[in-house]
N, C-alpha and C positions, 0 to 999 in steps of 0.2 A: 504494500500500500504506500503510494507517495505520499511525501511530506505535506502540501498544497489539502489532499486527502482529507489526512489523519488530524489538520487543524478546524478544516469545516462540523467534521463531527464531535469536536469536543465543544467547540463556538454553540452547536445543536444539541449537545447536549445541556450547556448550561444555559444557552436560552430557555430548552422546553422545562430544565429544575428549576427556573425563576420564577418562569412562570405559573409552575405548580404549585410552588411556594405563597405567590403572588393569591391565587384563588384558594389556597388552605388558610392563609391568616386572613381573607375577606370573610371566610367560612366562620370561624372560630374566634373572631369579634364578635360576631352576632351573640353570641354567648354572655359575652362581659356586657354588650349593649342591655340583654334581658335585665340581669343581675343592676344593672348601673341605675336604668329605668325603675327597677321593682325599690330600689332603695332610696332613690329621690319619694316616690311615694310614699313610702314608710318615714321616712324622715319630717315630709308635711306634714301626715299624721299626727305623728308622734309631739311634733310640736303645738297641736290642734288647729292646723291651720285646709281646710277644705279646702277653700280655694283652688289652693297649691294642689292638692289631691286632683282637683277636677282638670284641673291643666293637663295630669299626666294621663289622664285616662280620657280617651278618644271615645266622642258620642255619649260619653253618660250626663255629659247636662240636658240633653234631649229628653234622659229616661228619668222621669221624677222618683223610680225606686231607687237606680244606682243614687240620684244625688241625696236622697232620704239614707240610704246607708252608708255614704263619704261623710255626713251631715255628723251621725250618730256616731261613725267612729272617731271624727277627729275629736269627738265632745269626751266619749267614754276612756280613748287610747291614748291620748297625749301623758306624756312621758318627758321630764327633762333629760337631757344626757344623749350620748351618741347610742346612734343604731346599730346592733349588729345584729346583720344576718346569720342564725345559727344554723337553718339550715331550708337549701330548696331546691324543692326537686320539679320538673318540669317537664312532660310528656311533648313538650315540642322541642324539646332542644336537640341540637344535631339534625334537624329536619332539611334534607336538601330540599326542598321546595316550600310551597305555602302549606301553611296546618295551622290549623286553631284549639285552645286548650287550655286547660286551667291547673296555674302553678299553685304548688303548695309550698307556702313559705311558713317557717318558723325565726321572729326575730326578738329583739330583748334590746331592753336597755339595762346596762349594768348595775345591779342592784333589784332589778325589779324583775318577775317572774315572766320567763316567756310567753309570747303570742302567737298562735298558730292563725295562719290567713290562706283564703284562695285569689287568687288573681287570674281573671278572663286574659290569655294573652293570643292577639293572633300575630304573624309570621307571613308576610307575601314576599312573592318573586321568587327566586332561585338562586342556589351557592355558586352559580356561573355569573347570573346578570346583575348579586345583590339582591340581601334580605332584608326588607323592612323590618320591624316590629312597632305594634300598639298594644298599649294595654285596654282593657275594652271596660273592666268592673274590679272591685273589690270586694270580701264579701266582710260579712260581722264575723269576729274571731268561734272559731270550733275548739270543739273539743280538742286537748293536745293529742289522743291519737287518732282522732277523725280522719278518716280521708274526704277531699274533696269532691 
């Protein structure tokens, strides 16, 4: 194999690892973008501030029950101190295309007993052209081993 060759296919071979790289880390933001979203929400809450809640979740000032239960939580939930997410699990994560679903998050603020919550998330487009996310609802805290 000539030299001229053996340069094209290494040039093709690291163009096509960039590029794979390029649409795995497009992929696998979506993930941090859920988590990032789910905790600004929690954090509005937590501070009793609805408003904030209804900004992050798409179409629920339309639904007078989501905003009656942003309403209720931010009233019953607010919490001073930092959020942490202890734990959430999410039936759409890893989704190569669009999917709709509801995460179950468990979060706390230090000091204070944790919250179990659901959160309506949907997911469009695809891991090729880019994944939106909206959060769509939140619900009243469940039971700690509830599922959603």
């Amino acid at each position: 194999m000539g030299r001229a060759r053996r340069i094209a296919l290494i040039a093709l071979a690291v163009v096509l690892f960039l590029a794979l790289s390029g649409v795995l880390a497009r992929f696998l933001t979506v993930e941090n973008l859920e988590r990032d979203e789910e905790l600004a929400l929690l954090q509005a809450q937590a501070r009793g501030n609805a408003s904030g809640m209804l900004a992050h979740l798409h179409g629920c000032r339309q639904d007078p029950s989501c905003v009656a239960t942003v309403q209720a939580d931010a009233r019953t939930l607010r919490r001073p101190g930092a959020v942490k997410i202890v734990m959430l699990t999410s039936p759409t994560a890893y989704s190569l295309g669009g999917a709709t679903g509801t995460t179950r998050l468990a979060w706390t603020v230090i000091g204070q007993f944790p919250v179990v919550q659901c959160v309506r998330v949907r997911r469009e487009g695809s891991f090729l052209a880019g994944i939106s996310l909206k959060l769509l609802s939140v619900s009243a805290p469940i039971a700690k081993t509830a599922e959603c």
